[in-house]
N, C-alpha and C positions, 0 to 999 in steps of 0.2 A: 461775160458772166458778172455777177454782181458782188461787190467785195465784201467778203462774209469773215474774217478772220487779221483779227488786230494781233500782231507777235509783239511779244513782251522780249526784255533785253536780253535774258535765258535764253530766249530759242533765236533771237534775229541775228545774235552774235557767234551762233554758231557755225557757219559756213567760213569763219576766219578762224576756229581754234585748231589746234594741232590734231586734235582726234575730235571729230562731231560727233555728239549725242547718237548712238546706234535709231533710236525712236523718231529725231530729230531727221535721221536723214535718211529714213523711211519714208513718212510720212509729209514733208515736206516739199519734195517731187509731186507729189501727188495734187496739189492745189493747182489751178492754174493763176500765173501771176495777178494774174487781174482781181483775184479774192482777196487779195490781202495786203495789208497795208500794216503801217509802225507808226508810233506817236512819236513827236519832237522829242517827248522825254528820252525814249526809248534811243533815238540817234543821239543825244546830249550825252548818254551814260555811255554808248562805246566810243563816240569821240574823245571823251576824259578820259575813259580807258586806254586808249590808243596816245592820247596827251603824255600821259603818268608813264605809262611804258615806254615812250621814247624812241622804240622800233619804226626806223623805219620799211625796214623790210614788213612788218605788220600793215604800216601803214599802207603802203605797196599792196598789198595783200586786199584790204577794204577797198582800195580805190578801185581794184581790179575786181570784184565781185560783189560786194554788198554798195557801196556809193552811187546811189541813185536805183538802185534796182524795186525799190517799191515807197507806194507815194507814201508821204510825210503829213499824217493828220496836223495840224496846230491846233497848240491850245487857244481856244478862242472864246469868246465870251459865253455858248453854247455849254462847252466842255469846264467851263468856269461855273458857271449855276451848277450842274452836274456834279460837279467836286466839291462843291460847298453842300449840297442836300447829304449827299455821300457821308462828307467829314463829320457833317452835323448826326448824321442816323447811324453811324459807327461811335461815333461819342455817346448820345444816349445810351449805343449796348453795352457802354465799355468795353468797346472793341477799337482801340484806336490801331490805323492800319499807315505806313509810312507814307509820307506827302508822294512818292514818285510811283511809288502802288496805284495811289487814288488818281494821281493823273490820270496814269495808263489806266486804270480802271475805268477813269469817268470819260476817256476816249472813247474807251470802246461800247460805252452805254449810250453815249449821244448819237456814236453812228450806227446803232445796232450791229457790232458786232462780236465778236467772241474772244475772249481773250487766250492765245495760246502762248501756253507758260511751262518750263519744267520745277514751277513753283508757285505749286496750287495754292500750297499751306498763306503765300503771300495776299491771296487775293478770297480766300476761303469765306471770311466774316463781312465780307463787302455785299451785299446786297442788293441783287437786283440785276447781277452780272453774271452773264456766261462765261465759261472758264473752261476749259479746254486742257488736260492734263496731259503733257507730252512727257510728261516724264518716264510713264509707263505704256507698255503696247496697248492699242484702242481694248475697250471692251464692247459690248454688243452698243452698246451707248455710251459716249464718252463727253458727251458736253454736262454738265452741271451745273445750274444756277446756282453762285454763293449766297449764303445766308440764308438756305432751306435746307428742310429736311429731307431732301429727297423723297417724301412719302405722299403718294398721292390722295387726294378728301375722296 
């Protein structure tokens, strides 16, 4: 199958926290692994998290389920252009959006794929990007381009 869904650090970090997201672990089952994939960023922020925390029984925890379990985009020169148009066309709006947003963002715009987050509001103003709202149970349609009005000409 064709990898169709980039997970943002909200939903990838889930399978190591004490209680998983009820939506998260619905819906997460349901991919086949081969759809989905995490940006570097995305692995750098629960590493530091797992850093900062100190557990190693956490750490135990990742090595044992999430370490190595889906591929690792790199930020690469691709995904680099990508985050600079981005930065630059959220500036214009006066929408500045945080550097590790836009990463993960401009990942998943160079690979075509969808960004799945339980934090929509994060990637909302970014333009041009699929977003994928795990936060809440699907609705009849649940992908949403940010930076439209959802309303069709």
């Amino acid at each position: 199958m064709p990898r169709t869904h980039l997970l943002d650090t909200s939903v990838y970090s889930q399978p190591i926290r004490k209680k998983m997201h009820a939506v998260v672990a619905a819906r997460l089952p349901k991919l086949d692994q081969s759809q989905i994939a995490i940006s570097a960023i995305c692995e750098a922020e629960v590493l530091f998290g797992l850093k900062k925390n100190g557990s190693q029984q956490m750490r135990a925890i990742y090595d044992s389920i999430l370490r190595g379990r889906f591929p690792i985009l790199a930020v690469d020169a691709d995904v680099a252009a990508t985050y600079a148009d981005l930065r630059a066309d959220c500036e214009r709006q006066g929408a500045p959006v945080q550097d590790m947003d836009l990463l993960i963002a401009a990942t998943a715009k160079t690979h075509g794929l969808a960004v799945v987050t339980l934090n929509a509001s994060d990637f909302a103003r970014i333009p041009g990007v699929v977003v994928e709202d795990w936060s809440q149970p699907p609705q009849h349609t649940n992908k949403k381009e940010s930076g439209s009005s959802g309303e069709e000409a």
